[in-house]
Biopython code that builds the backbone (N, CA, C, O; Angstrom):
import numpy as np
from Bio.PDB.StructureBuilder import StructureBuilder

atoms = [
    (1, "UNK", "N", (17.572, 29.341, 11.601)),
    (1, "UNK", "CA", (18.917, 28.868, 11.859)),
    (1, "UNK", "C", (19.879, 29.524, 10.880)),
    (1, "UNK", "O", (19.496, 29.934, 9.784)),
    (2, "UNK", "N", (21.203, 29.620, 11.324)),
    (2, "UNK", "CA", (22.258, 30.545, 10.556)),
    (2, "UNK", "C", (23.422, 29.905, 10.195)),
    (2, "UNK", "O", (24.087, 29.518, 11.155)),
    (3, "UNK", "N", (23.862, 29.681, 9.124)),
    (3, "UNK", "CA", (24.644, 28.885, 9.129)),
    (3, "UNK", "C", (26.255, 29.633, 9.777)),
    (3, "UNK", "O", (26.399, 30.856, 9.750)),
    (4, "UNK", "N", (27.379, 28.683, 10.336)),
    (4, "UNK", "CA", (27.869, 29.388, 11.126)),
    (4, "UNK", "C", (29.184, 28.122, 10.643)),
    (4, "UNK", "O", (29.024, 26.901, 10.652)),
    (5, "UNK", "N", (30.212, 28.732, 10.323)),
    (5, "UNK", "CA", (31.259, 27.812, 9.628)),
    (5, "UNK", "C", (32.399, 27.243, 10.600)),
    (5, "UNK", "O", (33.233, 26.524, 10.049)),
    (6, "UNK", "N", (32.501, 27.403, 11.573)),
    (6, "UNK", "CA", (33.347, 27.116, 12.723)),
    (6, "UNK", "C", (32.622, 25.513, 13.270)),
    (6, "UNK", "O", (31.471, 25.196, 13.569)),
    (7, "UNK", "N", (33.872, 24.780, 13.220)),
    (7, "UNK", "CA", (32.805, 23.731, 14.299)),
    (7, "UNK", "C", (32.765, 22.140, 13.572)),
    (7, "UNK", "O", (32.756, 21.006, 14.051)),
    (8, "UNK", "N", (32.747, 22.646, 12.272)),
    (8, "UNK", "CA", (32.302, 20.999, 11.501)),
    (8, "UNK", "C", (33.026, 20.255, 11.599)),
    (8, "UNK", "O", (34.132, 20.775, 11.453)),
    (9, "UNK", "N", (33.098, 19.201, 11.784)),
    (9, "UNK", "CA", (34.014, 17.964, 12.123)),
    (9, "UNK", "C", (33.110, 16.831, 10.777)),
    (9, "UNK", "O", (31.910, 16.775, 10.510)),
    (10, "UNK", "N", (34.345, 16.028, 10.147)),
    (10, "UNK", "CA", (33.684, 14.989, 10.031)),
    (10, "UNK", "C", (33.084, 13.569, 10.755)),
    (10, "UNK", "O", (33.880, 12.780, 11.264)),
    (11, "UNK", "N", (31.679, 13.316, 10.762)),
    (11, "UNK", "CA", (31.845, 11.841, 11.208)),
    (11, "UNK", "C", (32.455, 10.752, 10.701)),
    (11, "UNK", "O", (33.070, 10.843, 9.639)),
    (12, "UNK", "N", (32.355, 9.390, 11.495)),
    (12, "UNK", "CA", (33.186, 8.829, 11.253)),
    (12, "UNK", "C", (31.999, 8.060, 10.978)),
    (12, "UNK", "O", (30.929, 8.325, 11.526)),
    (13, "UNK", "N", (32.195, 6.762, 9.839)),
    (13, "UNK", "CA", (31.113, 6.223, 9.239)),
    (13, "UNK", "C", (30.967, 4.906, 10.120)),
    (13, "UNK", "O", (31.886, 4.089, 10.066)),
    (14, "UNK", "N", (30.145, 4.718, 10.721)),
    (14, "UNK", "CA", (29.743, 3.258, 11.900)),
    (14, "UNK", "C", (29.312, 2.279, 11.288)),
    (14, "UNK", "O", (29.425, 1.162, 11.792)),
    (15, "UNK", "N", (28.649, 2.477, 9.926)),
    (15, "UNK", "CA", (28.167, 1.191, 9.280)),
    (15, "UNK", "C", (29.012, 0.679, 8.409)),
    (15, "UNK", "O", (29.813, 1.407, 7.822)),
    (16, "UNK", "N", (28.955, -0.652, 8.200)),
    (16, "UNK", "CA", (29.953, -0.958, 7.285)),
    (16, "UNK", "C", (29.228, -1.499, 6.107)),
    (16, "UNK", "O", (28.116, -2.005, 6.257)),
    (17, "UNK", "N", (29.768, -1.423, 5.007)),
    (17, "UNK", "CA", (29.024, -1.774, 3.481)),
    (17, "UNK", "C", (28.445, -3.115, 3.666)),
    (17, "UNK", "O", (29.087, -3.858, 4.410)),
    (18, "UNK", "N", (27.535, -3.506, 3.225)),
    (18, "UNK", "CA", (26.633, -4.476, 3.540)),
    (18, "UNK", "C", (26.207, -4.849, 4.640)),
    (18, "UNK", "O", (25.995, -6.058, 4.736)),
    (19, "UNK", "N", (25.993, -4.181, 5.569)),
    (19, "UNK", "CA", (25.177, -4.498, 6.798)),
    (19, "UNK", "C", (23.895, -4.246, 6.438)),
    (19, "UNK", "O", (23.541, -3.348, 5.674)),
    (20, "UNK", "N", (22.952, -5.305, 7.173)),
    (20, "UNK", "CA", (21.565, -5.104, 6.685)),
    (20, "UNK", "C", (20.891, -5.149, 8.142)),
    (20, "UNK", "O", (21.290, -5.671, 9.183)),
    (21, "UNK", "N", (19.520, -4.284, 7.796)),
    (21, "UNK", "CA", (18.739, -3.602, 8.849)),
    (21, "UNK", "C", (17.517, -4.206, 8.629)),
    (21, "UNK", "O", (17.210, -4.590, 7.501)),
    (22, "UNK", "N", (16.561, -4.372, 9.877)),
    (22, "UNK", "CA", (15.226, -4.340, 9.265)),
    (22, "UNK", "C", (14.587, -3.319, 9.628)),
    (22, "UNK", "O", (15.102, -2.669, 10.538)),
    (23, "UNK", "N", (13.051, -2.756, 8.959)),
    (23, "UNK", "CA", (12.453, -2.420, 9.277)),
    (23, "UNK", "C", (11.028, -2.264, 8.546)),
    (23, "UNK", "O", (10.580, -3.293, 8.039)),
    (24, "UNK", "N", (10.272, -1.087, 8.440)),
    (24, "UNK", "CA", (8.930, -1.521, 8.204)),
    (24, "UNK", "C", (8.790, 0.165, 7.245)),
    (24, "UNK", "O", (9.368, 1.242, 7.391)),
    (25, "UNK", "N", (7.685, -0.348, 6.231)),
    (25, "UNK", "CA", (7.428, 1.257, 5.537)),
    (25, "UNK", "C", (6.239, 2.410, 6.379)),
    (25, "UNK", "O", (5.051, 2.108, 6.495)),
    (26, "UNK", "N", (6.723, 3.512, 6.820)),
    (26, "UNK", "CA", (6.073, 4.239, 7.610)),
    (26, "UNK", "C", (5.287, 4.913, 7.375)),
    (26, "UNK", "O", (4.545, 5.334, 8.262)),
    (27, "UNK", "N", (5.096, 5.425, 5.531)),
    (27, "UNK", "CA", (4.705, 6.768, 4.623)),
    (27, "UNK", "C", (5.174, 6.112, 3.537)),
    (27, "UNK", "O", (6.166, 5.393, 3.417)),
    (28, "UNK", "N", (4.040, 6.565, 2.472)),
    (28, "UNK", "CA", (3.769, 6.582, 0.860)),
    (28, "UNK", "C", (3.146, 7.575, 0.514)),
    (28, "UNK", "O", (1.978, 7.881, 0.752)),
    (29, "UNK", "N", (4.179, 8.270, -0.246)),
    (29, "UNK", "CA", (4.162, 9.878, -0.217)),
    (29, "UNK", "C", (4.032, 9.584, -2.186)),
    (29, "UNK", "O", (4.874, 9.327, -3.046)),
    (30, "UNK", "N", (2.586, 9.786, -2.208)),
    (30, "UNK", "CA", (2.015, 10.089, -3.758)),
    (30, "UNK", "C", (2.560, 10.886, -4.514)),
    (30, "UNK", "O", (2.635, 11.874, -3.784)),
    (31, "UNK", "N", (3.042, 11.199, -5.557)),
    (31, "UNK", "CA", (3.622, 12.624, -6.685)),
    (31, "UNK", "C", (3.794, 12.037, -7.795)),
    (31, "UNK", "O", (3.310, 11.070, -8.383)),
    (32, "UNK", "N", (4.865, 13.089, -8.034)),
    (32, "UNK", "CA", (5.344, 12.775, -9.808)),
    (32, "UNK", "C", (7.124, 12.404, -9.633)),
    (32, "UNK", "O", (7.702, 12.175, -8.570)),
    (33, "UNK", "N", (7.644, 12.431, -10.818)),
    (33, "UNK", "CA", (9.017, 11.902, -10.752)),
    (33, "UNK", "C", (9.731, 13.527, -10.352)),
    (33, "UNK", "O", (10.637, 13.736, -9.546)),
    (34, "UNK", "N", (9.273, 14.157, -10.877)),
    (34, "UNK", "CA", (9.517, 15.896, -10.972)),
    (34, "UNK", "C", (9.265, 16.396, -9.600)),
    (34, "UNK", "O", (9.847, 17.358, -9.099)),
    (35, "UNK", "N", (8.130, 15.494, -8.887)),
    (35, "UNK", "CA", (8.487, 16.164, -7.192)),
    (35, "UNK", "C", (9.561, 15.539, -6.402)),
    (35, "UNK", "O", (10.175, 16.126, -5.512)),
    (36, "UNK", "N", (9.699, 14.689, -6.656)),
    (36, "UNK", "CA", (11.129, 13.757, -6.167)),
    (36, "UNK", "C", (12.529, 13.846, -6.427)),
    (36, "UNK", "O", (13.433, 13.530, -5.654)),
    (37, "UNK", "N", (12.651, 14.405, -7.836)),
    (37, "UNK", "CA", (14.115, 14.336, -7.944)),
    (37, "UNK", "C", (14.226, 15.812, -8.202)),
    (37, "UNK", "O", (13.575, 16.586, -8.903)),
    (38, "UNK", "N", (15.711, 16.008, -7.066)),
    (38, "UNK", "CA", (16.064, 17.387, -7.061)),
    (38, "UNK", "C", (16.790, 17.783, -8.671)),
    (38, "UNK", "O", (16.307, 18.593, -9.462)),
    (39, "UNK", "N", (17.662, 17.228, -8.817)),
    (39, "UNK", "CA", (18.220, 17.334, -10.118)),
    (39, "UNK", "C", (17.963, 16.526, -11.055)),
    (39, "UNK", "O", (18.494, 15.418, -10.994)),
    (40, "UNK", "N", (17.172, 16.812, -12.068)),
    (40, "UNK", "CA", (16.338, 16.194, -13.108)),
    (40, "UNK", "C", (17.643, 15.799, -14.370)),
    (40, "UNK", "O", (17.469, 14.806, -15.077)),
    (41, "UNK", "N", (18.831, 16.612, -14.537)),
    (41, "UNK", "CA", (19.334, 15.964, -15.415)),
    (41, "UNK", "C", (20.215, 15.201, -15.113)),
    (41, "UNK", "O", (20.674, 14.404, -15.930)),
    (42, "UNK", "N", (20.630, 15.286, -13.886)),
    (42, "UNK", "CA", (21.883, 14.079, -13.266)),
    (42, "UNK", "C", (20.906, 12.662, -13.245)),
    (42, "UNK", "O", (21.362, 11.595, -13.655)),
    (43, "UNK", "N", (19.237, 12.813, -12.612)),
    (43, "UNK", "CA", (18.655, 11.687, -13.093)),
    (43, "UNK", "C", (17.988, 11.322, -14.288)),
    (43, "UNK", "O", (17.264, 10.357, -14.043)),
    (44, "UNK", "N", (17.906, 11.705, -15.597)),
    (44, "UNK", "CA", (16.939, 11.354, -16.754)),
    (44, "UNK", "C", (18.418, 12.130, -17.764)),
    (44, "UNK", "O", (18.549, 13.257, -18.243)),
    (45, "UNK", "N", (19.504, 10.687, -17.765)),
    (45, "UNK", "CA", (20.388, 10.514, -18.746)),
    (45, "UNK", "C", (20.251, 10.604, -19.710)),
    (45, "UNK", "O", (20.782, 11.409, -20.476)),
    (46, "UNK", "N", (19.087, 9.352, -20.047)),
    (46, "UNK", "CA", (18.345, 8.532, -21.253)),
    (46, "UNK", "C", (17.682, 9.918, -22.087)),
    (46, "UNK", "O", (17.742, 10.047, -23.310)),
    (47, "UNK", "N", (17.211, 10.653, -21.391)),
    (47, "UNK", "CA", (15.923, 11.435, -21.728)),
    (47, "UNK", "C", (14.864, 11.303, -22.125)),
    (47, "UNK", "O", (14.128, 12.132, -22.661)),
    (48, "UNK", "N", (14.574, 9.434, -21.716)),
    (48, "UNK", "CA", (13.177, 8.643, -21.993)),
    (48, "UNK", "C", (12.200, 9.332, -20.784)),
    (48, "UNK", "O", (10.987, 9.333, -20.997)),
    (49, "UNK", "N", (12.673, 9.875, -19.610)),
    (49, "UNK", "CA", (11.658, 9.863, -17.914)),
    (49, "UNK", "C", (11.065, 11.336, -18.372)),
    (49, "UNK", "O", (11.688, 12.227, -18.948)),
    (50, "UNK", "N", (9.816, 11.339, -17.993)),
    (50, "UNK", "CA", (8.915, 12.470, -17.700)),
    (50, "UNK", "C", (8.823, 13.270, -16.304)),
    (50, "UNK", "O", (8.401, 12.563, -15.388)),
    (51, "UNK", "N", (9.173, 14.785, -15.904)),
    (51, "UNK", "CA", (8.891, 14.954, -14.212)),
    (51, "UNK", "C", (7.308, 14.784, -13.989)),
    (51, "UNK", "O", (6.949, 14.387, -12.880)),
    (52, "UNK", "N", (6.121, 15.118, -15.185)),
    (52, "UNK", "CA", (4.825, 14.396, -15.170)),
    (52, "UNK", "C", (4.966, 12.798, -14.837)),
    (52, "UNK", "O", (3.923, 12.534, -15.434)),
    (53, "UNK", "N", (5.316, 11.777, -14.466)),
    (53, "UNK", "CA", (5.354, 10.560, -14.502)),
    (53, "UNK", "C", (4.242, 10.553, -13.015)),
    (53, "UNK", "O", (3.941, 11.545, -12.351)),
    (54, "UNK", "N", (3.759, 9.032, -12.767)),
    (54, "UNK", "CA", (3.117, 9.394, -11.640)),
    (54, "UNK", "C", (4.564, 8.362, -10.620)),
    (54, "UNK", "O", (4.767, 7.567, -11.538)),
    (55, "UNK", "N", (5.065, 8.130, -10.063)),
    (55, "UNK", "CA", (5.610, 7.574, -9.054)),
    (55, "UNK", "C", (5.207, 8.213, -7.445)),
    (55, "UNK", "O", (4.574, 9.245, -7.222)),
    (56, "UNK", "N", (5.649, 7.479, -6.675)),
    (56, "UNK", "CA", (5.752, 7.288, -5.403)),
    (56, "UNK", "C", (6.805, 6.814, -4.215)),
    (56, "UNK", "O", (7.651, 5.921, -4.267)),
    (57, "UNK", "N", (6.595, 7.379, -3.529)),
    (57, "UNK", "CA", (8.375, 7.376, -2.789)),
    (57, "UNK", "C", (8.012, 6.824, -1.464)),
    (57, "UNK", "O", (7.092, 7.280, -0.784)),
    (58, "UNK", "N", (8.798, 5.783, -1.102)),
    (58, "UNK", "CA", (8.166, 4.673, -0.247)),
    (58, "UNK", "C", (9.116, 5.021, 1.361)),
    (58, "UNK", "O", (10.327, 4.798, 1.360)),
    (59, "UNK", "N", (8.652, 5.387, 2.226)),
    (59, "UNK", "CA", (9.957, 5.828, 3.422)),
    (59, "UNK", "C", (9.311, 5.098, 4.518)),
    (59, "UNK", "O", (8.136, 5.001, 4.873)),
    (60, "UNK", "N", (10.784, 4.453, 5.097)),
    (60, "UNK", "CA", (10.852, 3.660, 6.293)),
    (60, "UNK", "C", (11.521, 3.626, 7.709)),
    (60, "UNK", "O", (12.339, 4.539, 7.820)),
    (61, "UNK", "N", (11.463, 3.209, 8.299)),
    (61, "UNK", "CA", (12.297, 3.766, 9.706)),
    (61, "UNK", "C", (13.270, 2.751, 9.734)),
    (61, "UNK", "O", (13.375, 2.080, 10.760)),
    (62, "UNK", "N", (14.149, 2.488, 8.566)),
    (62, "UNK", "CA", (15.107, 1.792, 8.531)),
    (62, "UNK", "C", (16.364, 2.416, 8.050)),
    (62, "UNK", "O", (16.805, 2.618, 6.918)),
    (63, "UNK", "N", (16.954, 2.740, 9.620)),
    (63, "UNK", "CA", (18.138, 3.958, 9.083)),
    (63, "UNK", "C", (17.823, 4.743, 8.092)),
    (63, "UNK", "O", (18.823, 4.950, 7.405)),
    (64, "UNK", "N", (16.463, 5.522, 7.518)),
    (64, "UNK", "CA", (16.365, 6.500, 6.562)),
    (64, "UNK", "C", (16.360, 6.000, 5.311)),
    (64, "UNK", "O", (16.542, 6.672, 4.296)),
    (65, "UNK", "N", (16.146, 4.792, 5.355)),
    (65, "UNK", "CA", (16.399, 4.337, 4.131)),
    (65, "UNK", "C", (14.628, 4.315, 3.442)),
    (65, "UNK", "O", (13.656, 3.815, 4.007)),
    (66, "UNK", "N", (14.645, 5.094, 1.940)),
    (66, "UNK", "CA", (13.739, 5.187, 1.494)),
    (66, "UNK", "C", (13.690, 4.693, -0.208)),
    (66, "UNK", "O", (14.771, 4.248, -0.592)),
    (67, "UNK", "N", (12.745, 4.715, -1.103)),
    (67, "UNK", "CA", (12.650, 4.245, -2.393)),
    (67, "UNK", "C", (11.750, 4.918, -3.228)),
    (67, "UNK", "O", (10.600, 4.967, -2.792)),
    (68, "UNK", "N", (12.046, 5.666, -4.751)),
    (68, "UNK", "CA", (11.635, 5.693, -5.380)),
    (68, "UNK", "C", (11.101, 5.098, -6.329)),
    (68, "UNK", "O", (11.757, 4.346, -7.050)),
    (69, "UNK", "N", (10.068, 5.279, -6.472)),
    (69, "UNK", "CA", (9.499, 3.890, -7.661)),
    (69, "UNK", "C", (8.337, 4.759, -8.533)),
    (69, "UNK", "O", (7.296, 5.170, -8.020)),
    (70, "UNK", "N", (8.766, 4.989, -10.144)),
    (70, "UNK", "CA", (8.229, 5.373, -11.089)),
    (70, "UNK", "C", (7.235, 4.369, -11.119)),
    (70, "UNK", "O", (7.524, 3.206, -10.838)),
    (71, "UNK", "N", (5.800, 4.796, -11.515)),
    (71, "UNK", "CA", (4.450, 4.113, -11.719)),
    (71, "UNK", "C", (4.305, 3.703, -13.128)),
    (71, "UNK", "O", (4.758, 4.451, -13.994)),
    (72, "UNK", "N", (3.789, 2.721, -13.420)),
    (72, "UNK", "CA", (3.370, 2.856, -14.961)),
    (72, "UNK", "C", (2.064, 3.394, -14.742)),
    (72, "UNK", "O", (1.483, 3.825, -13.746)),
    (73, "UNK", "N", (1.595, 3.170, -16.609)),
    (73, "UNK", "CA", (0.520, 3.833, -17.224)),
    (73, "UNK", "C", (-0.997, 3.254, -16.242)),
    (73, "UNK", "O", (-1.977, 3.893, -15.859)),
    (74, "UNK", "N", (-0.712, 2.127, -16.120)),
    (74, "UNK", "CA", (-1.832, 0.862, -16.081)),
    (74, "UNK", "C", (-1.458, -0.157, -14.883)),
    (74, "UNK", "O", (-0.506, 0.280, -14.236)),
    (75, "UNK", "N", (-1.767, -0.942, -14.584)),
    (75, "UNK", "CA", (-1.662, -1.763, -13.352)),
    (75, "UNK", "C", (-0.552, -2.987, -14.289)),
    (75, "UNK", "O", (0.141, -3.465, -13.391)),
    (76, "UNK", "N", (-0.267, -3.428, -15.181)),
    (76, "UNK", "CA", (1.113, -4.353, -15.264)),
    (76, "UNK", "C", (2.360, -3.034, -15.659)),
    (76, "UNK", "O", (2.284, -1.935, -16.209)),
    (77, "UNK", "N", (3.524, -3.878, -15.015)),
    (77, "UNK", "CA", (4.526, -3.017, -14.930)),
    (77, "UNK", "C", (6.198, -4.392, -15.640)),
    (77, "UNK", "O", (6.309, -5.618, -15.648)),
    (78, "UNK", "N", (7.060, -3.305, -16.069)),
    (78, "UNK", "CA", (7.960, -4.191, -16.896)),
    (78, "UNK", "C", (8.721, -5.185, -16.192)),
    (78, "UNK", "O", (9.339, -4.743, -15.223)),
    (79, "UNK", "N", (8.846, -6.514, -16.446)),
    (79, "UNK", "CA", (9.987, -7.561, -15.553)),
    (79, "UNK", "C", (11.046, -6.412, -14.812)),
    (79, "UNK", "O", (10.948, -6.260, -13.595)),
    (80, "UNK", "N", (12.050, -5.617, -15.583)),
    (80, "UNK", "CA", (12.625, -5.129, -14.753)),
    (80, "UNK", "C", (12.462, -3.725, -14.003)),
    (80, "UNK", "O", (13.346, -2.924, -13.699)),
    (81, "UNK", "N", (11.512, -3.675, -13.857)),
    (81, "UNK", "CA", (11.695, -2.215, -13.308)),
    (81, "UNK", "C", (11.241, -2.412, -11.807)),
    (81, "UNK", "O", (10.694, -3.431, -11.386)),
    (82, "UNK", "N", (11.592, -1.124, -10.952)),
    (82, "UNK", "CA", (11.553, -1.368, -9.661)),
    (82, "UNK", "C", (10.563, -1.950, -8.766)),
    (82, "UNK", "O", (10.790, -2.734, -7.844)),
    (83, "UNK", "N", (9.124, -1.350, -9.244)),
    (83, "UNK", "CA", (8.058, -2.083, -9.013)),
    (83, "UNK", "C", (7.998, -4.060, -8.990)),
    (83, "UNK", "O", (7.723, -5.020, -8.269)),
    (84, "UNK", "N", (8.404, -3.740, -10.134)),
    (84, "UNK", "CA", (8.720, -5.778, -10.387)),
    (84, "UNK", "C", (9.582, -6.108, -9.439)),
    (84, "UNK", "O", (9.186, -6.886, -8.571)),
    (85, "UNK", "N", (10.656, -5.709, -9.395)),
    (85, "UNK", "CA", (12.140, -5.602, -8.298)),
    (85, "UNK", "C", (11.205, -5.953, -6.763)),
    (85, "UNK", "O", (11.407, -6.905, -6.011)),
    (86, "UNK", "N", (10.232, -4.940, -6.617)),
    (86, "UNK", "CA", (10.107, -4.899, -5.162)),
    (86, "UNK", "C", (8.772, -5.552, -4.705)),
    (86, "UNK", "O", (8.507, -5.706, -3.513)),
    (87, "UNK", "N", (8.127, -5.844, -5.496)),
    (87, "UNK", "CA", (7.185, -7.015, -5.593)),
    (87, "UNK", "C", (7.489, -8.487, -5.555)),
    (87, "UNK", "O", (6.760, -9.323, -5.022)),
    (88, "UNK", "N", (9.019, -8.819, -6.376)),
    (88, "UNK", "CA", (9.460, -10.466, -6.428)),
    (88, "UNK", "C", (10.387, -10.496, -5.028)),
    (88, "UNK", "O", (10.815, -11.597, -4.682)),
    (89, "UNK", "N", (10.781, -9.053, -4.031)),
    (89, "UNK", "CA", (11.134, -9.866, -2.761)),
    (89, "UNK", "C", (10.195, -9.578, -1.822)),
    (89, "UNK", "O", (10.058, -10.544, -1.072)),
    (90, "UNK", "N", (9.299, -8.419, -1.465)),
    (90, "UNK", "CA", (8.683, -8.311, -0.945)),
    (90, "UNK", "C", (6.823, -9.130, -1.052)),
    (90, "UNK", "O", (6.045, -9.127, -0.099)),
    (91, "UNK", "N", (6.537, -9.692, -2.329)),
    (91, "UNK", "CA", (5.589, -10.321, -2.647)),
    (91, "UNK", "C", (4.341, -9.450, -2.721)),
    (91, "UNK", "O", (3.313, -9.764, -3.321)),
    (92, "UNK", "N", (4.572, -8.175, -1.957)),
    (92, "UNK", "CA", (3.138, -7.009, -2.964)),
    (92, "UNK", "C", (3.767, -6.190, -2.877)),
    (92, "UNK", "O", (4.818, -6.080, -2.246)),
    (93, "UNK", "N", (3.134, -5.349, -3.608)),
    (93, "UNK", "CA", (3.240, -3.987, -3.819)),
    (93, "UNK", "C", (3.548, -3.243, -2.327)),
    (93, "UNK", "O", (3.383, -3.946, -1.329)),
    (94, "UNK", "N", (3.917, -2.070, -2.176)),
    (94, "UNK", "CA", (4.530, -1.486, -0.713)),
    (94, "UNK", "C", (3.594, -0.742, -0.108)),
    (94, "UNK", "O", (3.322, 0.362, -0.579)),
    (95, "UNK", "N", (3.043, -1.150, 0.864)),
    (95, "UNK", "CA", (1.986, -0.719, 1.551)),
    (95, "UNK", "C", (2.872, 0.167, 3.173)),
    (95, "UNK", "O", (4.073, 0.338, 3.384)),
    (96, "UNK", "N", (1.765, 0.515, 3.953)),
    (96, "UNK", "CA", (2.383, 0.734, 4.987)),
    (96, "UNK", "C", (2.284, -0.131, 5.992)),
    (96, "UNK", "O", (1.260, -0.796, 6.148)),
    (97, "UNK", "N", (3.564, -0.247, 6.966)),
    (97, "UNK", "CA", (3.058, -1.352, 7.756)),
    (97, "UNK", "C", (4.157, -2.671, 7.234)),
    (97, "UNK", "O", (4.558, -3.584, 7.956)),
    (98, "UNK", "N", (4.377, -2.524, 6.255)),
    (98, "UNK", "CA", (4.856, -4.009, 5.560)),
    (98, "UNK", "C", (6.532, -3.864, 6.078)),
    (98, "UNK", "O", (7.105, -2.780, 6.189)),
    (99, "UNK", "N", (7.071, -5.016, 6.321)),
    (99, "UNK", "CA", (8.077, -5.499, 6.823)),
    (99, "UNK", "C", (9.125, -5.226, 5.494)),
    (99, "UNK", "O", (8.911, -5.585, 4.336)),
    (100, "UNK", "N", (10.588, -4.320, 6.123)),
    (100, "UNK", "CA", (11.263, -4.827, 4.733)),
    (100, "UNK", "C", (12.772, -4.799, 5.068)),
    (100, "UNK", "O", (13.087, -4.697, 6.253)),
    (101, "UNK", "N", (13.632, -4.871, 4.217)),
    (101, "UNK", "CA", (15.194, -4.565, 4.571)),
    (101, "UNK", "C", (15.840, -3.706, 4.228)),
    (101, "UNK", "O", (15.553, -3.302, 3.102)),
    (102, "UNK", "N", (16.723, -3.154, 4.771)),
    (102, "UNK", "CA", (17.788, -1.936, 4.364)),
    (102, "UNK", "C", (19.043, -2.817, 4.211)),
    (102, "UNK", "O", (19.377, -3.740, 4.954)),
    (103, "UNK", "N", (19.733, -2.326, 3.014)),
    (103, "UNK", "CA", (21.264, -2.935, 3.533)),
    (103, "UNK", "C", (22.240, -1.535, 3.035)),
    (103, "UNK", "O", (21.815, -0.740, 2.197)),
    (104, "UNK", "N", (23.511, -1.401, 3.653)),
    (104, "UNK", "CA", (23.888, -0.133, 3.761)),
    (104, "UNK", "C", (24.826, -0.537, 2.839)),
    (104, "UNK", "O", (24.891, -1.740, 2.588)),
    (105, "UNK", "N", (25.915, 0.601, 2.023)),
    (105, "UNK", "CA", (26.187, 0.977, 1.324)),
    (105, "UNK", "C", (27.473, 1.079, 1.471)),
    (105, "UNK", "O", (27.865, 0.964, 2.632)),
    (106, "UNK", "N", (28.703, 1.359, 0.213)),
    (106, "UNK", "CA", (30.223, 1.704, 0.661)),
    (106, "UNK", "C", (30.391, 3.057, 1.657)),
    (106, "UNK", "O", (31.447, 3.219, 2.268)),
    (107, "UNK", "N", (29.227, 4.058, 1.783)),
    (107, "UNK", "CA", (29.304, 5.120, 2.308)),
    (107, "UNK", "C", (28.620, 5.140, 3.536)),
    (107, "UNK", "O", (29.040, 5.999, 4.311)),
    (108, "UNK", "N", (27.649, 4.418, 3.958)),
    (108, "UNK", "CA", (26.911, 4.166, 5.134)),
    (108, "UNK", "C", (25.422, 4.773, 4.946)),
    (108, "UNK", "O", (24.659, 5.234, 5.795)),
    (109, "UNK", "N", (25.247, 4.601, 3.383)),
    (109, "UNK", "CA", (23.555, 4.709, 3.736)),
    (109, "UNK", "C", (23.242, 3.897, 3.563)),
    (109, "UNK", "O", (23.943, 2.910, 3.341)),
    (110, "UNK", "N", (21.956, 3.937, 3.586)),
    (110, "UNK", "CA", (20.904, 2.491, 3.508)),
    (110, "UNK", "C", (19.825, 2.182, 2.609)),
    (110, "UNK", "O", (18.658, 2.268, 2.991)),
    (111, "UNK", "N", (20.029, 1.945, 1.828)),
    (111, "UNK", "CA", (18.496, 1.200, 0.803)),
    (111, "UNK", "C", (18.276, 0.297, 0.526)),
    (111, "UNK", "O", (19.101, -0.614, 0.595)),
    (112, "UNK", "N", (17.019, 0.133, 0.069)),
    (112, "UNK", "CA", (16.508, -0.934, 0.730)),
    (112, "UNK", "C", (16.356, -2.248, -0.312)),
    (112, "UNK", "O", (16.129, -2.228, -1.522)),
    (113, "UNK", "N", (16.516, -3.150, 0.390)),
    (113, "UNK", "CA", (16.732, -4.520, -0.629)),
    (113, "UNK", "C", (15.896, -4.899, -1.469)),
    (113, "UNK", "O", (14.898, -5.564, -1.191)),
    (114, "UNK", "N", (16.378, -4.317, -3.165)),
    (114, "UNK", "CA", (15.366, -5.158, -3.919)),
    (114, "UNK", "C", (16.324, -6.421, -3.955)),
    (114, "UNK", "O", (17.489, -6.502, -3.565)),
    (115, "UNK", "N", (15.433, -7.477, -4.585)),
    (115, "UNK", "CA", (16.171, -9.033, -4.893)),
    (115, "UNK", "C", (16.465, -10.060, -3.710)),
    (115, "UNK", "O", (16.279, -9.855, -2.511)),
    (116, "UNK", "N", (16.815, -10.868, -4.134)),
    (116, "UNK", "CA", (17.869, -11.686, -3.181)),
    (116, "UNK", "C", (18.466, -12.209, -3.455)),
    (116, "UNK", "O", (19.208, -12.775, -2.652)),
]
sb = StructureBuilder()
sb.init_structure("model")
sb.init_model(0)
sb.init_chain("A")
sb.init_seg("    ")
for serial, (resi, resn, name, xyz) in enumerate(atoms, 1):
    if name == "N":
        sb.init_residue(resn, " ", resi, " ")
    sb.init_atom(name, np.array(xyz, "f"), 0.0, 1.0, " ", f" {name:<3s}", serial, name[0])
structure = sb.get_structure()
């Protein structure tokens, strides 16, 4: 494909900020933090995150809405971090198959509901 500059129109955004979706996780796509994030210094501010880290990126057929989630070392993980986040609404860990929510955004994307 070629890119070809004539033609682009913007869309117009159909969702409105906080609309929520359901759907279900389709793929759990295994890696590191370093295969996931395109730009490593817009994400690792702190300069605490490793691109060695092990995480996993959780994708659903809920309007595209998908989740990154850094792994710890060991099987307990910190009160706040996303894992904890998505375990206290979802009640396990993210399997495939498992039921979950999207809620969309000031811009019209969608990710997915930690909390309640």
């Amino acid at each position: 494909m070629a890119y070809n500059p004539s033609g682009w129109t913007e869309k117009e955004v159909e969702n409105k900020a906080g609309d929520i979706v359901d759907g279900v996780v389709t793929d759990i796509d295994d890696g590191t933090l370093g295969k996931f994030v395109k730009n490593w210094e817009t994400f690792d501010k702190s300069g605490k995150s490793k691109p060695s880290q092990p995480a996993i990126l959780v994708k659903t057929d809920a309007k595209g809405a998908s989740l990154m989630i850094a792994l710890p070392e060991g099987k307990e993980f910190h009160p706040r971090s996303k894992m904890a986040q998505y375990v206290r609404t979802y009640k396990k860990p993210p399997f495939v198959g498992q039921k979950v929510k999207a809620m969309s955004d000031e811009n019209g994307f969608y990710n997915l509901v930690l909390g309640k």
